[in-house]
KEDODREN-605605 format. One record per residue: x, y, z of N, C-alpha, C in turn; residue in one letter; residue number from 1. Coordinates in steps of 0.1 Angstrom, whole numbers, m for minus. Layout:
BEGIN
PT     nX     nY     nZ    caX    caY    caZ     cX     cY     cZ  res    n
PT      X      Y      Z      X      Y      Z      X      Y      Z    a  NUM
...
This chain:
BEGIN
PT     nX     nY     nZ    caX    caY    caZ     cX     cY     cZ  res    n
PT     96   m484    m50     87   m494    m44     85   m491    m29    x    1
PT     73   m483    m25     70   m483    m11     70   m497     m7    x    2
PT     71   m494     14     66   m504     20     54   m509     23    x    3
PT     48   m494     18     32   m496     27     24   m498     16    x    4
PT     18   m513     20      4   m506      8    m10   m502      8    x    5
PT    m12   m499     m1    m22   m485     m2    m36   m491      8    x    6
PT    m39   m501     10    m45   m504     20    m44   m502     33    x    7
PT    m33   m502     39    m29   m496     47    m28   m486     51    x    8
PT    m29   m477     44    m26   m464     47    m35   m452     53    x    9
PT    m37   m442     56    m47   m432     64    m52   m427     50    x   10
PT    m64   m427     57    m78   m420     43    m88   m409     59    x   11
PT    m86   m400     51    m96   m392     56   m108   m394     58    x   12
PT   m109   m389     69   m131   m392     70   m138   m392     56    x   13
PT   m141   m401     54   m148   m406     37   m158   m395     40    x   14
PT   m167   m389     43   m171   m379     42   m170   m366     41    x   15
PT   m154   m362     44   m147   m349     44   m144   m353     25    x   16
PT   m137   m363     23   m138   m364      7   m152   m364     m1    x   17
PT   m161   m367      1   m168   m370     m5   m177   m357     m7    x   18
PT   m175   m346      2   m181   m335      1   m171   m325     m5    x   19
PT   m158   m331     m7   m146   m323    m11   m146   m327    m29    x   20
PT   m148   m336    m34   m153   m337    m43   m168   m334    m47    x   21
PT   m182   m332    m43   m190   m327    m46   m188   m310    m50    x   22
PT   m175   m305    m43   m176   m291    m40   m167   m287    m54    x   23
PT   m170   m298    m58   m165   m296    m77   m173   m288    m86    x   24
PT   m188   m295    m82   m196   m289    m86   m203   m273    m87    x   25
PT   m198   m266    m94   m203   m251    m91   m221   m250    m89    x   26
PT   m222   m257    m94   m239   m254    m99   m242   m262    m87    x   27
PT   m237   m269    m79   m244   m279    m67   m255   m264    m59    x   28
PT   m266   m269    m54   m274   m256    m48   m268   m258    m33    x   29
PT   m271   m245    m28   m264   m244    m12   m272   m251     m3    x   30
PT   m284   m255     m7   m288   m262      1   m283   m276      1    x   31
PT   m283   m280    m10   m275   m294    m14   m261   m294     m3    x   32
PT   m254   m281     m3   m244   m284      0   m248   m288     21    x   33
PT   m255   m279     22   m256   m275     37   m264   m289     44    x   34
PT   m268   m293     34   m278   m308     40   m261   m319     41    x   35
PT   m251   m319     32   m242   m331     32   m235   m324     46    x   36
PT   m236   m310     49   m228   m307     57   m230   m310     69    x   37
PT   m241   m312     75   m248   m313     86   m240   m330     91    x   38
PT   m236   m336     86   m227   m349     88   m214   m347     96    x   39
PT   m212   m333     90   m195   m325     96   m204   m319    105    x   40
PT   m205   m313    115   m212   m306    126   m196   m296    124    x   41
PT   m190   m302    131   m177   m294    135   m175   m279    121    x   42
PT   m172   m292    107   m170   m281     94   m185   m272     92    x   43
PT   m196   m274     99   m211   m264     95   m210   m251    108    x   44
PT   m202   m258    116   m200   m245    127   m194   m236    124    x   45
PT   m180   m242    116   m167   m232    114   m177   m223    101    x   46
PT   m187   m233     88   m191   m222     80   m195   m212     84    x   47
PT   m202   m209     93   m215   m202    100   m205   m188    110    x   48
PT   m194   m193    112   m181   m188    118   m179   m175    108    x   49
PT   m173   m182    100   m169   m178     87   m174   m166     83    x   50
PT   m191   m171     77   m198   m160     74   m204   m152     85    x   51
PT   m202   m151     91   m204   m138    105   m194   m134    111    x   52
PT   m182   m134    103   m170   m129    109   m170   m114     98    x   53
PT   m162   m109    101   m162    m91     98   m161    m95     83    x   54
PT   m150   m101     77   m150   m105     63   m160   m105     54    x   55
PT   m170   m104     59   m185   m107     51   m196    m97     49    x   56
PT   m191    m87     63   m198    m75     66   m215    m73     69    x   57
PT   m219    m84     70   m233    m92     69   m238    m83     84    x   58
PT   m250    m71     80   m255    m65     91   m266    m75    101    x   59
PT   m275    m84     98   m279    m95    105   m268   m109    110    x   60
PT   m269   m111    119   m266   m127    117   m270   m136    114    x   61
PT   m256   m144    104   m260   m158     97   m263   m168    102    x   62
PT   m276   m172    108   m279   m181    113   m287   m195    106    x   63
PT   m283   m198     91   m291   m208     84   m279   m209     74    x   64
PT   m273   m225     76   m263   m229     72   m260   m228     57    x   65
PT   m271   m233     47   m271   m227     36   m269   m212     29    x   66
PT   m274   m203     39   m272   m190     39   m256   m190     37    x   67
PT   m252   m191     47   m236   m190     50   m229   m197     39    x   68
PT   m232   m207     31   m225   m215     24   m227   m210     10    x   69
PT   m235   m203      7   m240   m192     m6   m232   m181      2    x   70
PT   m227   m176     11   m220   m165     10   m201   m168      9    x   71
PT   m200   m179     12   m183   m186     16   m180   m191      4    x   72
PT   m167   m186     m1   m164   m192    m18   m166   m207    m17    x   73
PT   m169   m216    m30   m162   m226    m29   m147   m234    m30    x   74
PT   m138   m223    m28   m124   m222    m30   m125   m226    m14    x   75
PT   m129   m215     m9   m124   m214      6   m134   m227     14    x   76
PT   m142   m232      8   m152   m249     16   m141   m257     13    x   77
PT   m136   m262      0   m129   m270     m5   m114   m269      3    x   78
PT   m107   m257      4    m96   m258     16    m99   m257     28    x   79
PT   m114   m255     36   m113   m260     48   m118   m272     55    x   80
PT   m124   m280     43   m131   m292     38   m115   m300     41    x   81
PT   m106   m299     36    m92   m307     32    m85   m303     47    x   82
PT    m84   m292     53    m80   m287     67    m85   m295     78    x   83
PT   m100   m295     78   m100   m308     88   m101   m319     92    x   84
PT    m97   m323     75    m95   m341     71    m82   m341     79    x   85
PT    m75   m331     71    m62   m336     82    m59   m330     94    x   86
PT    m68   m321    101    m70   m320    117    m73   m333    124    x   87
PT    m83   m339    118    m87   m354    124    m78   m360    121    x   88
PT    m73   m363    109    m58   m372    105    m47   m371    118    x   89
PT    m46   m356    124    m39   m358    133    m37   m358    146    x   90
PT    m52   m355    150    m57   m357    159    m54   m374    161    x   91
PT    m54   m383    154    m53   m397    159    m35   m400    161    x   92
PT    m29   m389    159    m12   m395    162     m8   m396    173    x   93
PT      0   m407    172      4   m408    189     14   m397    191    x   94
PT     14   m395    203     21   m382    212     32   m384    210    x   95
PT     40   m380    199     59   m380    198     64   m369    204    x   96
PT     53   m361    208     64   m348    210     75   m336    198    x   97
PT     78   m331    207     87   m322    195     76   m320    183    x   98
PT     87   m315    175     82   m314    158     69   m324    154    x   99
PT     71   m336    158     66   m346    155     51   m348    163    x  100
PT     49   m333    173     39   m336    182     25   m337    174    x  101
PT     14   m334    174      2   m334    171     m3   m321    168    x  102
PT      1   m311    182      0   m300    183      5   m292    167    x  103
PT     20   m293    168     32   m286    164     29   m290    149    x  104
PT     25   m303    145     19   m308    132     11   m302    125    x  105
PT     m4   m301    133    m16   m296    129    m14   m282    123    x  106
PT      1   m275    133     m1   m259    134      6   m256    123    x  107
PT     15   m265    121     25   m265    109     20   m264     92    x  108
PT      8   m278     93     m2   m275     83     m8   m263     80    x  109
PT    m14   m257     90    m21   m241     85     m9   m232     83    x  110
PT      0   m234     92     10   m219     88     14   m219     76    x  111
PT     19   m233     68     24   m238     55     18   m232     45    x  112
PT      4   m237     46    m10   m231     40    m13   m218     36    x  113
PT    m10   m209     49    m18   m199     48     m2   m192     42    x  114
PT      9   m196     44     22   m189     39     18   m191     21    x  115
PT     15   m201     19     15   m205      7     10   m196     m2    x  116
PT     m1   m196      2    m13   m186     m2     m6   m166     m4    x  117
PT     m2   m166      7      3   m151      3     18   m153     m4    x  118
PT     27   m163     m5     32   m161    m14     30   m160    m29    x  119
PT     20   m171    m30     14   m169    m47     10   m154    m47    x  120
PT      4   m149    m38      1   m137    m44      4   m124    m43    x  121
PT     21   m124    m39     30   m116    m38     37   m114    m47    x  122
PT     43   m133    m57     51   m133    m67     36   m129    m78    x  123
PT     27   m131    m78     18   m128    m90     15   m143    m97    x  124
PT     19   m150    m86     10   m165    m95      1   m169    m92    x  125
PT    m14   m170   m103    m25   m167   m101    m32   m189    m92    x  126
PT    m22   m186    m81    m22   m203    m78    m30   m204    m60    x  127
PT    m36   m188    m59    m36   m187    m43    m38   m196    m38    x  128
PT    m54   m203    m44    m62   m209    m33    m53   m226    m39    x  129
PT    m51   m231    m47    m43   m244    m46    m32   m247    m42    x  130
PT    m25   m229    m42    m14   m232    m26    m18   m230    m16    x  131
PT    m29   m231    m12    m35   m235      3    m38   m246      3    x  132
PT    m45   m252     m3    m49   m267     m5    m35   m276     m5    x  133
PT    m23   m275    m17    m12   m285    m12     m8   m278      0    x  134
PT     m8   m267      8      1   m264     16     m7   m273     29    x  135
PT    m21   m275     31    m28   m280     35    m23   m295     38    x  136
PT    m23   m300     26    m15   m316     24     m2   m320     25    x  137
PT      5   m314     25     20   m310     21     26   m323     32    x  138
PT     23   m324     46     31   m331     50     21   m347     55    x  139
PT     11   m347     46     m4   m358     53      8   m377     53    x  140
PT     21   m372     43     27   m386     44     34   m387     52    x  141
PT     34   m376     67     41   m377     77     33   m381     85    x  142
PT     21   m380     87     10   m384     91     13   m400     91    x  143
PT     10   m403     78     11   m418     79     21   m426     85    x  144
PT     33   m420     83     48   m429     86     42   m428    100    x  145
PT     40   m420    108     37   m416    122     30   m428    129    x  146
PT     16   m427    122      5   m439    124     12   m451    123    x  147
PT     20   m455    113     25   m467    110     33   m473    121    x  148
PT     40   m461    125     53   m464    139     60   m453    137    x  149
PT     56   m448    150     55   m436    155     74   m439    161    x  150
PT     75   m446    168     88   m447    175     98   m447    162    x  151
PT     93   m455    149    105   m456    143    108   m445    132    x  152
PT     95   m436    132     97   m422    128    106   m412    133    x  153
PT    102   m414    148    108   m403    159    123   m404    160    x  154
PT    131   m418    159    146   m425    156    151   m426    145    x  155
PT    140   m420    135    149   m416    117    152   m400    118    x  156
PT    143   m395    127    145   m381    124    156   m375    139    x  157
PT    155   m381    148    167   m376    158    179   m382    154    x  158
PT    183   m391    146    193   m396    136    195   m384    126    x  159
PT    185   m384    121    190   m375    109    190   m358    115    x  160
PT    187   m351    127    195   m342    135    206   m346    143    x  161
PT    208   m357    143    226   m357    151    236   m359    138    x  162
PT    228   m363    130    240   m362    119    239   m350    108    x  163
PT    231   m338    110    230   m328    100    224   m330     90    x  164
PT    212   m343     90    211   m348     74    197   m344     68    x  165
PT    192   m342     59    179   m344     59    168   m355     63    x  166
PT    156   m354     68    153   m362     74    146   m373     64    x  167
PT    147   m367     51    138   m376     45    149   m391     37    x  168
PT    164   m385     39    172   m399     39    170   m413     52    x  169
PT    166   m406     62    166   m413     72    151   m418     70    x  170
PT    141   m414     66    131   m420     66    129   m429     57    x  171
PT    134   m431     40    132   m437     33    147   m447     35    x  172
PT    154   m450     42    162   m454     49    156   m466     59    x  173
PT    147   m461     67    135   m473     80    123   m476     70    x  174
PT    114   m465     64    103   m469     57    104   m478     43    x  175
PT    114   m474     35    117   m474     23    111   m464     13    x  176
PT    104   m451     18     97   m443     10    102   m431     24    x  177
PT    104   m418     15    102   m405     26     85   m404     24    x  178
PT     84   m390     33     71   m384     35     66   m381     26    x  179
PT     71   m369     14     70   m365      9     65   m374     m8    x  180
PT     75   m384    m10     70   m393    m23     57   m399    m16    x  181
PT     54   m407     m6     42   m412      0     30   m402      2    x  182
PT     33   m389      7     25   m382      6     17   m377     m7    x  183
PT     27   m376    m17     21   m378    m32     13   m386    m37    x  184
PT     18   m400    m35     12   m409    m38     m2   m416    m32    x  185
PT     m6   m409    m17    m22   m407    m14    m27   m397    m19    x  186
PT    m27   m385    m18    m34   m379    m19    m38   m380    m40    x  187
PT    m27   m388    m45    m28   m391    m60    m42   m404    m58    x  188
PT    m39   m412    m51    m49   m419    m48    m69   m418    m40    x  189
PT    m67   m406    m36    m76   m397    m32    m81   m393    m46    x  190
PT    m76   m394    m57    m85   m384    m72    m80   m367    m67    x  191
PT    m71   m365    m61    m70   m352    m60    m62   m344    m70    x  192
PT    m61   m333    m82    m55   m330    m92    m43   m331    m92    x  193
PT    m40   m333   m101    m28   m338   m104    m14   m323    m99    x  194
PT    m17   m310   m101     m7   m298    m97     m7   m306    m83    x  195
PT    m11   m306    m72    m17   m309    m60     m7   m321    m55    x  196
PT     m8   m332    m65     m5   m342    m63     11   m341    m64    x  197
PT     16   m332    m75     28   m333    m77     33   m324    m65    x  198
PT     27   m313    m59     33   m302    m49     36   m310    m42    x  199
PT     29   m318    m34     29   m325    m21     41   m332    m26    x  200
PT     41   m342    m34     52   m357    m38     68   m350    m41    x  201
PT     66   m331    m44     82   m327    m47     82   m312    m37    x  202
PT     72   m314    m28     74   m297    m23     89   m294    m15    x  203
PT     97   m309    m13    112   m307     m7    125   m305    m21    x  204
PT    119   m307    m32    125   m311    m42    118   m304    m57    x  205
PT    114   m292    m59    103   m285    m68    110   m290    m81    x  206
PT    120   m289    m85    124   m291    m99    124   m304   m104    x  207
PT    121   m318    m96    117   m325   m102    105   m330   m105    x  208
PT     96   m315   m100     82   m319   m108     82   m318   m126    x  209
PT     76   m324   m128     69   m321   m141     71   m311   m146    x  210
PT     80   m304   m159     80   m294   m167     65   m287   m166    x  211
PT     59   m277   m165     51   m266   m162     38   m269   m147    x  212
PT     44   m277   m139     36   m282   m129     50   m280   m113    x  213
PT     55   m273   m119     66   m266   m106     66   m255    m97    x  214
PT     53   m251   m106     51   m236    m99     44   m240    m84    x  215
PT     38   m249    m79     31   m251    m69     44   m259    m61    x  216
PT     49   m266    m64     57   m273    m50     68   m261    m47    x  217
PT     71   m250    m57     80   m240    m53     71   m232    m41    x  218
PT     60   m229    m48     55   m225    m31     55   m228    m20    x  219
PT     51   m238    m21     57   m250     m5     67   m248     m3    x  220
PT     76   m247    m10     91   m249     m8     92   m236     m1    x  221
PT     92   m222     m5     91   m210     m3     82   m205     13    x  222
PT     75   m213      9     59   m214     21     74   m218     35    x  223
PT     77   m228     35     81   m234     44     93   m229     52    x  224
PT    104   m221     39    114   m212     47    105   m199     57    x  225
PT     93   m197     55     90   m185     60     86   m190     74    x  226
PT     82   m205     72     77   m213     89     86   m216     96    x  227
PT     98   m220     95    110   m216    102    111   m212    115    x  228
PT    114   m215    124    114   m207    137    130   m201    140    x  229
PT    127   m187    147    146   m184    149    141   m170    135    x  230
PT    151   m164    137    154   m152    129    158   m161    119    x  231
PT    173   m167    121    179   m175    107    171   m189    100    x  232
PT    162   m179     89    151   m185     79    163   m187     66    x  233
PT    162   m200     63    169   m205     49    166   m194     39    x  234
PT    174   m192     30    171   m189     14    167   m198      3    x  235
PT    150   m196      1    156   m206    m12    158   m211    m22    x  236
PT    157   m220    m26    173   m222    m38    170   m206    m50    x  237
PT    184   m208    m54    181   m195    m66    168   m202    m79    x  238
PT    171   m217    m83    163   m222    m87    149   m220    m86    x  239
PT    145   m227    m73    134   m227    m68    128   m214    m73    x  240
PT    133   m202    m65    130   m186    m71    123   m185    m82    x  241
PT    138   m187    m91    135   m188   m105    125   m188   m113    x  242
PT    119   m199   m107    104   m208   m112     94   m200   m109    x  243
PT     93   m186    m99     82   m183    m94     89   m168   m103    x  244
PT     96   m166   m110    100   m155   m115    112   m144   m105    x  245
PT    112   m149    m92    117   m134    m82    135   m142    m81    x  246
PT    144   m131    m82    156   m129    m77    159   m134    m66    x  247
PT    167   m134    m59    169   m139    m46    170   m127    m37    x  248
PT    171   m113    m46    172    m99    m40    155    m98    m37    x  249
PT    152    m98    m44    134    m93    m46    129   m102    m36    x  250
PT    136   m118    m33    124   m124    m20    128   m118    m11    x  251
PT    143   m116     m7    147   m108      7    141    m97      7    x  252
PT    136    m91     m1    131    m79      3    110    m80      2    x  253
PT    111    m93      0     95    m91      5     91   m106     17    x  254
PT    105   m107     20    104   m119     35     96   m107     44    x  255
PT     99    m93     48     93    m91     62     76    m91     57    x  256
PT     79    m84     45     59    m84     46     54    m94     41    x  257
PT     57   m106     41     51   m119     37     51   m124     52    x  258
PT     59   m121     62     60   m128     75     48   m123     81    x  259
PT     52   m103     80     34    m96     84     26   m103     78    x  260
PT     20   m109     67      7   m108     64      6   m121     68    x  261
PT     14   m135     65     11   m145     72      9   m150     83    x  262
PT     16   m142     91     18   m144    110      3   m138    115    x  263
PT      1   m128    109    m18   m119    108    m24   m130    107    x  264
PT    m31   m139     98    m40   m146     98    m47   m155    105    x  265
């Protein structure tokens, strides 16, 4: 039983959803899409970004938004549709500093993300682009505890570093819910798929997802020893592994070129 209720809680710019759900639709026409987009200014710049970046090889420049949005998967609208729901999400946090800063948050989201993504497609699980998407969401119920009270965030988690503990004892300890279950349970309230739903609600905890819905929170899980700062990156669990098929020999031996290809991006 959380403390917060769902009224309460942070919802992304109702139009970052509302075009994140239209981008369901395959058959929606590009114009369709480029007219909703014109609402996001900021997300019709980064498209236009996008397609005129080397990636696309485009001998003219893309200068007509629908153009660009007929050349950009809808894999990749939909994870950067969800990227700057929660750029704005945390753009509104108050200044904690540390870990907890805004900065350090935001940056943590994309590194998560973008680790995510090349791990699925290192171990061969065909999950790339929805481990971008939860790696994207993964911590949005830190967000919230933050917004809620930001001070009483910041005093569960320097608690739970003077005592060695994890932080999500100390948080469901002041909030009565960690990040992680809370984080589940919005973006479950968002209508966002249910794999998604479960990464985010067990990406500290993969095995007690759902019998064949563990493959995605082990990425996160996986995703996150690689964001680590310091040479000494956790191992992790043999379990966790398990679930993605690799040894604990086989990750150590593809930690450097997962750090290359992620740190690249």
């Amino acid at each position: 039983m959380t403390l917060l209720a769902p009224r309460q809680r942070l919802s992304p710019p109702s139009a970052f959803l509302e075009l994140h759900a239209r981008l369901r639709d395959d058959a929606l026409p590009a114009g369709a899409l480029a007219e909703a987009m014109c609402e996001l200014p900021d997300l019709a710049a980064e498209v236009l970004r996008l397609a005129n970046s080397p990636l696309y090889g485009m001998e003219r420049r893309v200068d007509r938004l629908d153009r660009a949005v007929s050349l950009v998967s809808t894999n990749v609208l939909r994870n950067l549709v969800l990227s700057m729901a929660m750029g704005r999400a945390a753009r509104a946090l108050p200044d904690l500093g540390g870990n907890l800063s805004r900065e350090r948050l935001r940056a943590r989201l994309v590194a998560v993300a973008r680790a995510a993504g090349v791990v699925a497609r290192a171990a061969n699980v065909p999950l790339e682009e929805e481990a971008r998407a939860a790696g994207i969401l993964h911590d949005v119920g830190l967000i919230e505890l933050a917004l809620r009270d930001g001070a009483a965030l910041q005093r569960a988690h320097d608690e739970a570093a003077a005592a060695g503990a994890p932080a999500l004892e100390f948080e469901r300890a002041c909030f009565g819910v960690d990040h992680a279950v809370l984080g589940g349970e919005m973006v479950d309230a968002w209508k966002l798929p249910d794999p998604v739903v479960h990464a985010v609600a067990c990406h500290h905890a993969p095995l007690t997802a759902p019998l064949g819905l563990r493959s995605l929170p082990s990425l996160l899980a996986c995703a996150e020893t690689l964001c680590v700062e310091g040479a000494a990156r956790p191992m992790p669990p043999r379990e966790v592994l398990a679930v993605l098929e690799l040894t604990p020999a086989e990750w150590q031996g593809l930690v450097p070129s997962l750090l290359q290809v992620s740190e690249a991006r």
